[in-house]
Backbone as CSV, one residue per row, in Angstrom:
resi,resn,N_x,N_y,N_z,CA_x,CA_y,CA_z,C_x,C_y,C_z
1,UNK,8.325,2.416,-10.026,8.161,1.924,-8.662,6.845,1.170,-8.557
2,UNK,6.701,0.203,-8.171,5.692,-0.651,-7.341,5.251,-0.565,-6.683
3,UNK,5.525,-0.045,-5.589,4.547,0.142,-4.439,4.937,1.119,-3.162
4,UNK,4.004,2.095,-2.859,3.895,3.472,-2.221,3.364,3.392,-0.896
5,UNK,3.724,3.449,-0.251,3.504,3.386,1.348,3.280,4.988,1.640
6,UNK,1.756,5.255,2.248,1.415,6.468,3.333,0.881,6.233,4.068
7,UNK,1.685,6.932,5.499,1.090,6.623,6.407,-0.041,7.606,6.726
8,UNK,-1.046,7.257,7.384,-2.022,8.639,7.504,-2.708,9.376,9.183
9,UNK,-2.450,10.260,9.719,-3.461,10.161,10.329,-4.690,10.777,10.848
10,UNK,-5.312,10.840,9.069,-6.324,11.461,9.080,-6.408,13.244,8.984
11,UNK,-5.171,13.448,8.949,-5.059,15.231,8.671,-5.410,15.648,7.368
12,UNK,-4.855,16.942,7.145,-5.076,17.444,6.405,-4.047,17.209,5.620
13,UNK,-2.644,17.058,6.222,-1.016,17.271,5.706,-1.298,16.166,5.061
14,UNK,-1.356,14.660,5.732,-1.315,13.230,4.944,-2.665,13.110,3.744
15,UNK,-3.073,14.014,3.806,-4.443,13.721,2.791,-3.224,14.327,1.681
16,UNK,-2.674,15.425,1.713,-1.769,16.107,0.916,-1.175,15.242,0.080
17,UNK,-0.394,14.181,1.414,0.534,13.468,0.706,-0.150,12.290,-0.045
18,UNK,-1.294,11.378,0.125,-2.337,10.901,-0.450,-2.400,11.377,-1.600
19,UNK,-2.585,11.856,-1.768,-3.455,12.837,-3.219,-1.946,13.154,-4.285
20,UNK,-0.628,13.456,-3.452,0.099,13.344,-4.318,0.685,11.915,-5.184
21,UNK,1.082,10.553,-4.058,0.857,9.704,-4.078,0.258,8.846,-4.717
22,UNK,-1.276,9.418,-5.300,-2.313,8.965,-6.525,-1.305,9.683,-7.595
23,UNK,-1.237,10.690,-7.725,-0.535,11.312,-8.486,0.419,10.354,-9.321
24,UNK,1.132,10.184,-8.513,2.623,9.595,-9.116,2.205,8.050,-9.157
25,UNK,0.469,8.051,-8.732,0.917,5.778,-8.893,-0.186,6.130,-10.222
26,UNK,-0.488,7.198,-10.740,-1.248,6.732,-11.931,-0.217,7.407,-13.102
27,UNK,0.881,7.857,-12.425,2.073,7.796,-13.812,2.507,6.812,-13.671
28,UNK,2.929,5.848,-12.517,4.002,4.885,-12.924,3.001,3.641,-12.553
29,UNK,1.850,3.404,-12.880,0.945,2.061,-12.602,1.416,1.544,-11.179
30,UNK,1.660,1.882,-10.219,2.157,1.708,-8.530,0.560,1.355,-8.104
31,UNK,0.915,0.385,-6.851,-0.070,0.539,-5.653,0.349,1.222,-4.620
32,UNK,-0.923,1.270,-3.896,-0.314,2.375,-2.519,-1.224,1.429,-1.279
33,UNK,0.117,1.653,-0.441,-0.193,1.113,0.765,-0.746,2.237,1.634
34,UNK,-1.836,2.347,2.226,-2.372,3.014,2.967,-2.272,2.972,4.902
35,UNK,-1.286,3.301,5.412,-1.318,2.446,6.574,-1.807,3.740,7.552
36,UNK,-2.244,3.091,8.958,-2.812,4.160,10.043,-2.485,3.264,11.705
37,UNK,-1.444,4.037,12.435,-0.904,3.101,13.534,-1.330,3.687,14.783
38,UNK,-2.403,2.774,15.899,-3.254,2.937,16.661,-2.055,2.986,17.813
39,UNK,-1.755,4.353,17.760,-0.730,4.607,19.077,-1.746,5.299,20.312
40,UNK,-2.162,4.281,21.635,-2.764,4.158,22.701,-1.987,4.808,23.704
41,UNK,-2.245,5.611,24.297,-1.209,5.891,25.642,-1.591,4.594,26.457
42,UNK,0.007,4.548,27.473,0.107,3.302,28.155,0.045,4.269,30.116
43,UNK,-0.224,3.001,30.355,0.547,3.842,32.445,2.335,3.145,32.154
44,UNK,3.026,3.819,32.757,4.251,3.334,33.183,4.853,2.326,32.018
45,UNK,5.176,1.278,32.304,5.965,0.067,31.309,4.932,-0.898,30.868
46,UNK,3.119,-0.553,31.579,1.972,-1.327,31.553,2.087,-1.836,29.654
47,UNK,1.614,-3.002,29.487,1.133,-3.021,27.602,0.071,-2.608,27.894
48,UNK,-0.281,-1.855,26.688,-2.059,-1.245,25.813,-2.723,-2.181,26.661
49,UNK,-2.919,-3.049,26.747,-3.816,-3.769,27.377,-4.500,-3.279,28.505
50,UNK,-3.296,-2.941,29.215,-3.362,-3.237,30.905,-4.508,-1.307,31.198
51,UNK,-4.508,-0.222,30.508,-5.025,1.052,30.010,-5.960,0.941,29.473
52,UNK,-6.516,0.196,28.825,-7.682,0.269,28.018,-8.119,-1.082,27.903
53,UNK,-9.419,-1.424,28.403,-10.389,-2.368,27.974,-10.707,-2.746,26.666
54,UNK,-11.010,-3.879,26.203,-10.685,-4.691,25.137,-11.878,-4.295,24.558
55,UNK,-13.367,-3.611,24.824,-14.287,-2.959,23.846,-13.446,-1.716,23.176
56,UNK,-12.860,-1.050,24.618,-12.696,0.480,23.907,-11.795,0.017,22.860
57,UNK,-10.784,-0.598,22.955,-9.464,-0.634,22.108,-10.022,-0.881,20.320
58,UNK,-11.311,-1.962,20.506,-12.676,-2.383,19.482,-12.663,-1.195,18.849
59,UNK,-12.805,-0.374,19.709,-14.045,1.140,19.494,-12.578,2.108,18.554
60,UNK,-11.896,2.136,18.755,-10.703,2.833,18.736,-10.788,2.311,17.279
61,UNK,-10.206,1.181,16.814,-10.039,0.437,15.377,-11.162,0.405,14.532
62,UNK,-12.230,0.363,15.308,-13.503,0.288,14.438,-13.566,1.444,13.844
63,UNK,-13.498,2.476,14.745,-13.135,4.457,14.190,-12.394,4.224,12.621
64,UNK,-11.469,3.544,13.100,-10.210,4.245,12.398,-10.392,3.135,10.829
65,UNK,-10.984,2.190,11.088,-11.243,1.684,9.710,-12.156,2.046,9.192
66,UNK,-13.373,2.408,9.637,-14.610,3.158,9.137,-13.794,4.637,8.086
67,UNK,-12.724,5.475,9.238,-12.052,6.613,8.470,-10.887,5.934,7.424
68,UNK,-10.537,5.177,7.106,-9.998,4.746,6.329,-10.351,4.463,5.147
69,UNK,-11.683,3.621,5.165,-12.637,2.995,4.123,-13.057,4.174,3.092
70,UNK,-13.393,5.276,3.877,-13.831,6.581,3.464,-12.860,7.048,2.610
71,UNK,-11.530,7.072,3.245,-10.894,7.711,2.589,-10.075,6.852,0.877
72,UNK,-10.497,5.628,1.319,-9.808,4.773,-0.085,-10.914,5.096,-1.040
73,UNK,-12.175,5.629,-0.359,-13.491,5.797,-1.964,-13.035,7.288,-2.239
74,UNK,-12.167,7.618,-2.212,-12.077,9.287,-2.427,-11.574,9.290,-4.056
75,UNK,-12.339,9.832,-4.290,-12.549,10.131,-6.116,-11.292,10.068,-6.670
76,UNK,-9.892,10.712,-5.894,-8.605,10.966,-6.837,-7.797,9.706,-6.401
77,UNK,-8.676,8.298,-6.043,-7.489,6.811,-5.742,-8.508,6.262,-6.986
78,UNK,-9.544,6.689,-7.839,-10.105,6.068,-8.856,-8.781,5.046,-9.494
79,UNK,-9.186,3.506,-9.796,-8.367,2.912,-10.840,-6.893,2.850,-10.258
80,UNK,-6.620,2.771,-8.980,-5.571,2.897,-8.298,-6.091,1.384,-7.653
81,UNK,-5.049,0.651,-7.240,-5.056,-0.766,-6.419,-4.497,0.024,-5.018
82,UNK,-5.592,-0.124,-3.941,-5.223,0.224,-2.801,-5.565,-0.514,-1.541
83,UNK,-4.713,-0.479,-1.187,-5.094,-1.408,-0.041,-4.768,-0.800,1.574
84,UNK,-5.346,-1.384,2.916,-4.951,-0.624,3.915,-4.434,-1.647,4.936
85,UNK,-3.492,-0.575,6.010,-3.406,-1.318,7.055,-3.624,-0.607,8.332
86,UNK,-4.127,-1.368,9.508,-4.304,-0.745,10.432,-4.319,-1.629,11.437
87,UNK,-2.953,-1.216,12.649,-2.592,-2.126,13.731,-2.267,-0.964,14.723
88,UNK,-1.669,-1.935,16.351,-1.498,-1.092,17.304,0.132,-0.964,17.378
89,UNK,0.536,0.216,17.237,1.868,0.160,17.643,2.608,1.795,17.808
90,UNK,3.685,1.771,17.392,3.939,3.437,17.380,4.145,4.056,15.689
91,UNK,3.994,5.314,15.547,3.843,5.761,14.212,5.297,5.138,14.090
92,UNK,6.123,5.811,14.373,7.351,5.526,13.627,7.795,4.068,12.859
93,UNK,7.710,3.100,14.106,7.767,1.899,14.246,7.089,1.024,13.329
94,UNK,5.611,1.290,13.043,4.993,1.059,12.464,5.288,1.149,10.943
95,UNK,5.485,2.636,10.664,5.949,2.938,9.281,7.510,2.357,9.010
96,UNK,8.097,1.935,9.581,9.588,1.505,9.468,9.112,-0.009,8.983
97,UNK,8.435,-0.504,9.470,8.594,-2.036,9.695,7.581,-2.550,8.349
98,UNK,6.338,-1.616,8.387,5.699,-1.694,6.888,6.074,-1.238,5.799
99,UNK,7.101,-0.517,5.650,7.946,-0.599,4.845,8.409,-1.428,4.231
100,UNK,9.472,-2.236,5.012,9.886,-3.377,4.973,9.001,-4.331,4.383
101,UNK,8.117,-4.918,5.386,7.374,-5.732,4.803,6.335,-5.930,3.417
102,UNK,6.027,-4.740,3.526,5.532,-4.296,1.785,6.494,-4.244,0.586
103,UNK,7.843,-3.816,0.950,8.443,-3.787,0.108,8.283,-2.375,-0.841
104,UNK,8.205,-1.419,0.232,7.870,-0.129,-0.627,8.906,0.230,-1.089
105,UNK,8.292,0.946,-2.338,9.686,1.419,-3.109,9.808,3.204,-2.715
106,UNK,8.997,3.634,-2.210,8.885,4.624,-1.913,7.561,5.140,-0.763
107,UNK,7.987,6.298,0.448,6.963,6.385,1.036,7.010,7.872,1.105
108,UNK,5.503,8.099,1.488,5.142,9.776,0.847,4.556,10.278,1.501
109,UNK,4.585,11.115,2.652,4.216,11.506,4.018,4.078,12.893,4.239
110,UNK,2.918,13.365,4.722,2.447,15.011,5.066,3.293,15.367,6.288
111,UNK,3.532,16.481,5.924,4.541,17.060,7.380,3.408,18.700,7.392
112,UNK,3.714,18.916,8.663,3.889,20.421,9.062,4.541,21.199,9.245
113,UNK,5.791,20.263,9.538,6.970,20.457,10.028,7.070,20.700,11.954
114,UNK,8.006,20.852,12.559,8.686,21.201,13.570,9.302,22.188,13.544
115,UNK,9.187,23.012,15.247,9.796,23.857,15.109,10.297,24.136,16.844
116,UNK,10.989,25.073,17.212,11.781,25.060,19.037,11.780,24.070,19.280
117,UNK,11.522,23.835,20.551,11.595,22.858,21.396,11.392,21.716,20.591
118,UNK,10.277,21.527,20.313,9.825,20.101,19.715,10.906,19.894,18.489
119,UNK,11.284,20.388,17.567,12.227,20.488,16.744,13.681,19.720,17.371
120,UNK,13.966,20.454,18.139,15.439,20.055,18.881,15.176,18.545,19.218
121,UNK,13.955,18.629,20.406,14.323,17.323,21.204,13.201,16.615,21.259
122,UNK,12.515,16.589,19.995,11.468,15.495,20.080,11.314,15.400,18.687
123,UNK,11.051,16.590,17.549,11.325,15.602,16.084,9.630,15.281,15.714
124,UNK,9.609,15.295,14.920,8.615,15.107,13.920,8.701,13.283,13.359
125,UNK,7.179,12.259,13.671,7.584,11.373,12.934,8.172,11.213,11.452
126,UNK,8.151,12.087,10.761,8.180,12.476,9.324,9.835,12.859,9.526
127,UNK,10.578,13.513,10.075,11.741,13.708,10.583,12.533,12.506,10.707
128,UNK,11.908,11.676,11.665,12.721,10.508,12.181,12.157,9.033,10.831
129,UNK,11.689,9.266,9.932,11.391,8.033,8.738,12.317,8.797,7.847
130,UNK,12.615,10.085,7.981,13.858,10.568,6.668,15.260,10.052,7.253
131,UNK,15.622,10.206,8.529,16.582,9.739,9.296,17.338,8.536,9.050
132,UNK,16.062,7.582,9.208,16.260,6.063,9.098,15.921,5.156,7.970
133,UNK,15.070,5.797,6.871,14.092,4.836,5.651,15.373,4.876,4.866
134,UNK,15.523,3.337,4.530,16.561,2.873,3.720,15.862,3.390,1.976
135,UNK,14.586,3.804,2.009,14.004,3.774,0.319,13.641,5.326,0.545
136,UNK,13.501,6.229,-0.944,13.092,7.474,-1.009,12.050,7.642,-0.114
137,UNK,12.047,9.223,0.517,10.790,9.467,1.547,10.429,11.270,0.528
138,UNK,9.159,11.198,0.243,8.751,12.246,-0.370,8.134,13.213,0.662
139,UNK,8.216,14.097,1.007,7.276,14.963,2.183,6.991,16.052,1.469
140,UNK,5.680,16.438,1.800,4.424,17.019,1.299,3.924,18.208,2.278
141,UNK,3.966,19.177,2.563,3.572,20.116,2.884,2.909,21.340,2.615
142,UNK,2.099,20.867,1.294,0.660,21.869,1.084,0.187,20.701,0.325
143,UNK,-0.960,21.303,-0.269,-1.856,20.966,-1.264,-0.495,21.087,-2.477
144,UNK,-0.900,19.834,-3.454,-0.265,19.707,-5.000,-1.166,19.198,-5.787
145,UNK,-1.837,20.106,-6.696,-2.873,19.559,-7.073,-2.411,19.041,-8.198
146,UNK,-1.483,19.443,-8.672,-0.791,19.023,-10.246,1.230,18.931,-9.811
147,UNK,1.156,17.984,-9.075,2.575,17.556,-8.572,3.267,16.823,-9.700
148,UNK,4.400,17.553,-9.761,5.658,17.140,-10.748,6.907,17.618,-10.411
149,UNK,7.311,16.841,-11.353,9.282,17.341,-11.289,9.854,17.989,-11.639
150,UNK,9.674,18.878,-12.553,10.071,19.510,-14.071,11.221,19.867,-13.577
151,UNK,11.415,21.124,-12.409,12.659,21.433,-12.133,12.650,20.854,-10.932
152,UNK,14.001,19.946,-10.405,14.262,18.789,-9.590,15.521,19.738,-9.249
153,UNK,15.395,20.031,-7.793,16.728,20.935,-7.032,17.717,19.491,-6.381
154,UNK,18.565,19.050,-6.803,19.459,18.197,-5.970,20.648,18.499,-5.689
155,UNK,20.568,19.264,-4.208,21.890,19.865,-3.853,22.941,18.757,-3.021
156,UNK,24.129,19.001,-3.060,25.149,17.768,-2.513,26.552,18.317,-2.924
157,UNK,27.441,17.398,-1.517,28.981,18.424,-2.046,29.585,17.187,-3.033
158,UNK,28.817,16.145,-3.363,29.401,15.548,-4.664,30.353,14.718,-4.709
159,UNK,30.739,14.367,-3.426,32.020,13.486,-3.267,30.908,11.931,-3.142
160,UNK,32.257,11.102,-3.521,32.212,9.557,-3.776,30.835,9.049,-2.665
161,UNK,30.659,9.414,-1.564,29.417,8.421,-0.517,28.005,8.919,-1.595
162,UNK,27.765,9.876,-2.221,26.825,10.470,-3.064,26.403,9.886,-4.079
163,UNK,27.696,8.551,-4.749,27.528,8.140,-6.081,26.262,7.043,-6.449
164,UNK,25.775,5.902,-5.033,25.060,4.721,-4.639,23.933,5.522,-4.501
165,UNK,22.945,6.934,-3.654,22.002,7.197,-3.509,21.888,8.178,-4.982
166,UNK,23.011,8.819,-5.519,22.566,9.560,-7.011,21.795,8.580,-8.139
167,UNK,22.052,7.807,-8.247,21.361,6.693,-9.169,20.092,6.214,-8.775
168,UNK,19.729,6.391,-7.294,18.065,6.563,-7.464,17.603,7.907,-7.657
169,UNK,18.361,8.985,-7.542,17.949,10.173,-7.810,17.300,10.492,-9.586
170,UNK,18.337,9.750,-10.263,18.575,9.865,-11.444,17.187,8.854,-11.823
171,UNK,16.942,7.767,-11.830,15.474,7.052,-11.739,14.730,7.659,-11.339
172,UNK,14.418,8.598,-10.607,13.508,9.157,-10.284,13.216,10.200,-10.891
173,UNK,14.162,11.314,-11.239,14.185,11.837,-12.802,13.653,11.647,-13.758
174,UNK,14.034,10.361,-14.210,13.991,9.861,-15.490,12.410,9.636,-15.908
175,UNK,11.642,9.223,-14.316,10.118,8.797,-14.638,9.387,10.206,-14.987
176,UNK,9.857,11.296,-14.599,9.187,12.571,-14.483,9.740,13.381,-15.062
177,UNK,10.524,12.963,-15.963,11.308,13.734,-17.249,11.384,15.106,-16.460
178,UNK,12.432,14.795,-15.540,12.746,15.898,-15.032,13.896,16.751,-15.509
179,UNK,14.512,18.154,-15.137,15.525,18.600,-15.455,16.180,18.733,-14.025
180,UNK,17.438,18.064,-13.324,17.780,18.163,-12.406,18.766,19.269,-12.479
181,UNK,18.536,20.225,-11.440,19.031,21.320,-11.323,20.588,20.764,-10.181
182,UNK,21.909,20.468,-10.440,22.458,20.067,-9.093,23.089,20.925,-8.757
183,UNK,23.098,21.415,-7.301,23.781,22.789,-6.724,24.803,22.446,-5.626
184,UNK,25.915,23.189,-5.890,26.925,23.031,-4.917,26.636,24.162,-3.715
185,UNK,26.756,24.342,-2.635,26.040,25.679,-1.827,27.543,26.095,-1.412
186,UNK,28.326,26.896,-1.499,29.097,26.807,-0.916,29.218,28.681,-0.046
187,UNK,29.252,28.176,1.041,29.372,28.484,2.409,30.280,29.048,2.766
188,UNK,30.646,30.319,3.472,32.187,31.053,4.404,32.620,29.868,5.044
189,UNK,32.049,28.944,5.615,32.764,27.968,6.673,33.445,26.710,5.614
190,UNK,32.846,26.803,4.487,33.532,25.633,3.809,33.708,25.852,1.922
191,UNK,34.550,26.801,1.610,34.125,27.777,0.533,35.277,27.027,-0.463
192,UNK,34.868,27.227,-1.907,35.533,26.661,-2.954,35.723,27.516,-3.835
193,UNK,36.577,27.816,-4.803,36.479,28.510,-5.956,35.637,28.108,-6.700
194,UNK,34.540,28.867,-7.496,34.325,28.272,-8.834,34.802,27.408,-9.348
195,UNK,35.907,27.614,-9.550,36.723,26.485,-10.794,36.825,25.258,-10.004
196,UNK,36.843,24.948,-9.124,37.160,23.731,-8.266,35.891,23.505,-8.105
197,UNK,35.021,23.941,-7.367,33.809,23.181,-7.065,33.446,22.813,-8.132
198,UNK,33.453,23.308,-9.886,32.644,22.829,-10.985,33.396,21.449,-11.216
199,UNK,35.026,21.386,-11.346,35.652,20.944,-10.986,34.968,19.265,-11.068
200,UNK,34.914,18.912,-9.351,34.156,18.215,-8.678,33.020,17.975,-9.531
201,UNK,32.046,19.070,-9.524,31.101,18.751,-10.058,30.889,17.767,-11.573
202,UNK,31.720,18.766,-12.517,32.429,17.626,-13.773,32.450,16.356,-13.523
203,UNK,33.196,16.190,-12.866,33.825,14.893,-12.298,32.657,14.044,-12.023
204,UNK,31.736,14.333,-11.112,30.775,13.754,-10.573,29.814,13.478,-11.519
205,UNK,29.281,13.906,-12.316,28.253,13.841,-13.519,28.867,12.785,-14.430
206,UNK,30.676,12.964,-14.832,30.980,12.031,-15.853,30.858,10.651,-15.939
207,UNK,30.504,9.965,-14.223,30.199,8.885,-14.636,28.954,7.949,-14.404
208,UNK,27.857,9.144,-14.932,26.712,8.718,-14.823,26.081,9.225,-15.945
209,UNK,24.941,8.150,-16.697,24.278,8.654,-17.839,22.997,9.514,-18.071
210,UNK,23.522,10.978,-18.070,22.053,11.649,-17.634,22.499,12.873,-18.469
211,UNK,21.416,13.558,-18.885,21.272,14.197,-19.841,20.736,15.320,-19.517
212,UNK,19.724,15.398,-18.780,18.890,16.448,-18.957,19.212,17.039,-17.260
213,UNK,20.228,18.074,-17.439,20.636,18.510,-15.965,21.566,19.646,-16.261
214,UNK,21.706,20.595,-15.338,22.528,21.717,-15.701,23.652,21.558,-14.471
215,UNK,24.365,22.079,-13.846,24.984,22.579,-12.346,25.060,23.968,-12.120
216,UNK,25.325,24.190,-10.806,25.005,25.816,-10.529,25.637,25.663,-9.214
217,UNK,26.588,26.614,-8.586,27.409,27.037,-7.293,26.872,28.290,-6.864
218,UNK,26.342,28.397,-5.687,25.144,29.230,-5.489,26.193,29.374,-3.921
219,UNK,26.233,30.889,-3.449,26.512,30.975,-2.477,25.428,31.926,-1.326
220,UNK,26.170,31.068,-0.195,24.708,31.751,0.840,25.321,31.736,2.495
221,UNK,25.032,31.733,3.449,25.422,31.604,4.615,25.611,30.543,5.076
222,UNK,24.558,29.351,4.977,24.597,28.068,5.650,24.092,27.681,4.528
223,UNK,24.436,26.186,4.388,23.924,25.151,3.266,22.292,25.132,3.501
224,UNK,21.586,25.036,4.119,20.338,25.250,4.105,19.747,26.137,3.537
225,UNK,19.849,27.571,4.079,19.506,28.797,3.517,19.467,28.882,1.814
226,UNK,21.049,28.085,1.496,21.334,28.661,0.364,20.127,27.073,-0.921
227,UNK,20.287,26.110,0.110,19.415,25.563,-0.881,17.807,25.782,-1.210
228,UNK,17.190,26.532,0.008,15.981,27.319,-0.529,16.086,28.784,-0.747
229,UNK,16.940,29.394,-0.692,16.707,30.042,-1.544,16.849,30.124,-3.297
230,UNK,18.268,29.067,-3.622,18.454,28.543,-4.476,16.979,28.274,-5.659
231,UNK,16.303,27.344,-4.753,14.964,26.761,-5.077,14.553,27.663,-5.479
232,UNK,13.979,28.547,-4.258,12.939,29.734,-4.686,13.482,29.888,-6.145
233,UNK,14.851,30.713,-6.179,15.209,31.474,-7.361,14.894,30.752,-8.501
234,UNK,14.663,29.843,-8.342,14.482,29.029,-9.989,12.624,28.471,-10.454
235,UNK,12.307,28.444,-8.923,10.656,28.226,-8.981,10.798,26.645,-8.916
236,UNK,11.450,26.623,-8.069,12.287,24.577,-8.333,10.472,23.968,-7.713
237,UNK,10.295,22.710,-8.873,8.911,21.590,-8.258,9.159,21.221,-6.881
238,UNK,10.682,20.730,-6.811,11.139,19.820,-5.838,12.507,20.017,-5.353
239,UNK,12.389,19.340,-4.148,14.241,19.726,-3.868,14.502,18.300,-3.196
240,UNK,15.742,17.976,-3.330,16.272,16.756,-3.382,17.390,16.717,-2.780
241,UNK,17.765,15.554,-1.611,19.253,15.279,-0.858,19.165,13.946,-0.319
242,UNK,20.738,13.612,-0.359,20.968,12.228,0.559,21.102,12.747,1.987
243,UNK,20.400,11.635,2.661,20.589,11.458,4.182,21.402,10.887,4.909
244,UNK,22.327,11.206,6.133,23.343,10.145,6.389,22.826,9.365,7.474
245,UNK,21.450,9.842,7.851,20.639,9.299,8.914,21.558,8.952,10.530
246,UNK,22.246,9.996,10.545,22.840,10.370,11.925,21.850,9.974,12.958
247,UNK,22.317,9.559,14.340,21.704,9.095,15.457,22.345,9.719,16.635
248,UNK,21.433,10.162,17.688,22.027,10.011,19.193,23.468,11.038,18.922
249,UNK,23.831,11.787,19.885,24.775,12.799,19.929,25.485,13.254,18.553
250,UNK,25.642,12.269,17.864,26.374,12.960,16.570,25.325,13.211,15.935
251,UNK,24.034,13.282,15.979,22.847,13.887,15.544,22.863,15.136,15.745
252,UNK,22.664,15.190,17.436,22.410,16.562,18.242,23.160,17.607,18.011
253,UNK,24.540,17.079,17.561,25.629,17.858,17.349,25.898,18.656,15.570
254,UNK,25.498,17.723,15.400,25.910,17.785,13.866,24.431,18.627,13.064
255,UNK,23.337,17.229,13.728,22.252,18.035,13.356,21.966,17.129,11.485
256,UNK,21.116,17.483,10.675,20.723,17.312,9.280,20.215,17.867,8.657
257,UNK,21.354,18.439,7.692,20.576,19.688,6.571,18.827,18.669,5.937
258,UNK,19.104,17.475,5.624,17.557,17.250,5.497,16.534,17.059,5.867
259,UNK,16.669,16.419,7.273,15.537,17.036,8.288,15.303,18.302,8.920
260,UNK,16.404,19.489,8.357,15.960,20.843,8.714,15.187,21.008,7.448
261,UNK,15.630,20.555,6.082,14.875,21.068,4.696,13.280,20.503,4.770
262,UNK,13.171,19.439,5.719,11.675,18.690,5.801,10.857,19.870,6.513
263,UNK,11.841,20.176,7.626,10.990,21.110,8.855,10.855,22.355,8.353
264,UNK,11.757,23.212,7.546,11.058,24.471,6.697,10.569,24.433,5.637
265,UNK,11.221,23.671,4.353,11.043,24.027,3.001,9.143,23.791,2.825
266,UNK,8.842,24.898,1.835,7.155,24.960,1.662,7.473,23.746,0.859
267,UNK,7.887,23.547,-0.324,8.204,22.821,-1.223,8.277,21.587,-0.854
268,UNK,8.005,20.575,-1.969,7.846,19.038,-1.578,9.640,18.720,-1.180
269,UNK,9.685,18.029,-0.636,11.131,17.342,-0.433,11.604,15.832,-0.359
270,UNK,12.187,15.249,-1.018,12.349,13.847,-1.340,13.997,13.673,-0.788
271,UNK,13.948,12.891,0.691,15.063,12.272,0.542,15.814,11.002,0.151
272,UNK,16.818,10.336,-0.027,17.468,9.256,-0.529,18.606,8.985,0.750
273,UNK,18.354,8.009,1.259,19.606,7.314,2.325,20.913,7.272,1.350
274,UNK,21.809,7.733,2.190,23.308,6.859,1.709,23.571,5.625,2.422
């Protein structure tokens, strides 16, 4: 990959994801885009403008590049090409659109996660860039001081929409000589025999060239549950899923095993759009 987009703002979580970020751009020679989006409260439908005087707004950016500058001399971006950005707009928005325009191949973002209320009906920016980012989104939720892949959890029920986002899974593997662990979870509400789910699974592996991977049908209550605990049981680096990036009522309804895996799992989590 080429180039790594984090957004930051200034926490502790995005320093996380920073630091992992160096990580992975001094295995694969990557730059990292450093971005930080000056979200101003407004009055009513007023623009930024019309709220804040054109020193303070100064004063606001001047902050935030001074904390920026700081943070690109930080000992673990040594020999790293980094560069920053810093404009007014909304986090989300911001990170969606610099994306794009950078051309990131990947973006790598500190969460805390969400939880009640805020969980349901307001979401985590880190939530809503797994939702919608057409390129891998890595989320980071502790310190990794020595971040890797070794064991790579990629759970999925393996049917055909899986086959277009498995092949960046499998690249992504491949850089971190990983062993992908792939797990079927299967569930009372949607349950398979052994022999059938491996079945599937067979099937699904045969027409892709990868080597270093086992499968495993792990049963649990809900597909969530069963993919961290899954994890736990193996001491998994990472855990891994496609997103169908659901919107608006068939969201609410349906909901996303990977923006619930962002909002609990301790563990790093990397999703892939279908």
């Amino acid at each position: 990959m080429k180039k790594i987009l984090v957004p930051t703002d200034f926490s502790k979580h995005s320093e996380y994801a920073l630091k992992v970020a160096a990580q992975i751009a001094k295995k694969d020679n990557s730059e990292i885009v450093i971005i930080h989006m000056l979200e101003l409260p407004t009055t009513g439908s007023d623009a930024i403008s019309s709220s804040h005087e054109i020193p303070e707004l100064m004063l606001f950016k001047n902050v935030a590049i001074a904390k920026l500058d700081n943070l690109m001399n930080a000992p673990y971006l040594d020999g790293i090409t980094v560069s920053k950005v810093i404009q007014f707009e909304l986090a989300f928005d911001g990170i969606m659109n610099n994306g794009k325009s950078h051309n990131a191949d990947l973006i790598v973002m500190g969460s805390h996660g969400a939880s009640g209320f805020q969980e349901m009906f307001i979401g985590s920016n880190t939530e809503k860039v797994v939702r919608n980012s057409e390129v891998p989104v890595l989320v980071i939720k502790r310190e990794e001081n020595d971040f890797n892949a070794k064991d790579f959890v990629f759970a999925s029920d393996f049917s055909d929409e899986i086959k277009k986002p498995f092949k960046k899974v499998v690249d992504f593997a491949n850089k971190f000589n990983s062993h992908i662990h792939l797990v079927n979870i299967n569930t009372p509400n949607n349950f398979k025999s052994t022999s059938v789910a491996q079945k599937i699974m067979d099937k699904f592996t045969s027409e892709f060239e990868i080597n270093n991977y086992s499968t495993h049908i792990y049963n649990d209550i809900n597909v969530e549950k069963g993919i961290l605990h899954f994890a736990k049981s193996i001491n998994a680096d990472l855990i891994g899923m496609s997103t169908h990036g659901r919107k608006g009522l068939s969201h609410f309804f349906n909901g996303s095993i990977s923006e619930d895996l962002v909002n609990h799992a301790k563990r790093p989590v990397i999703t892939f759009k279908i």
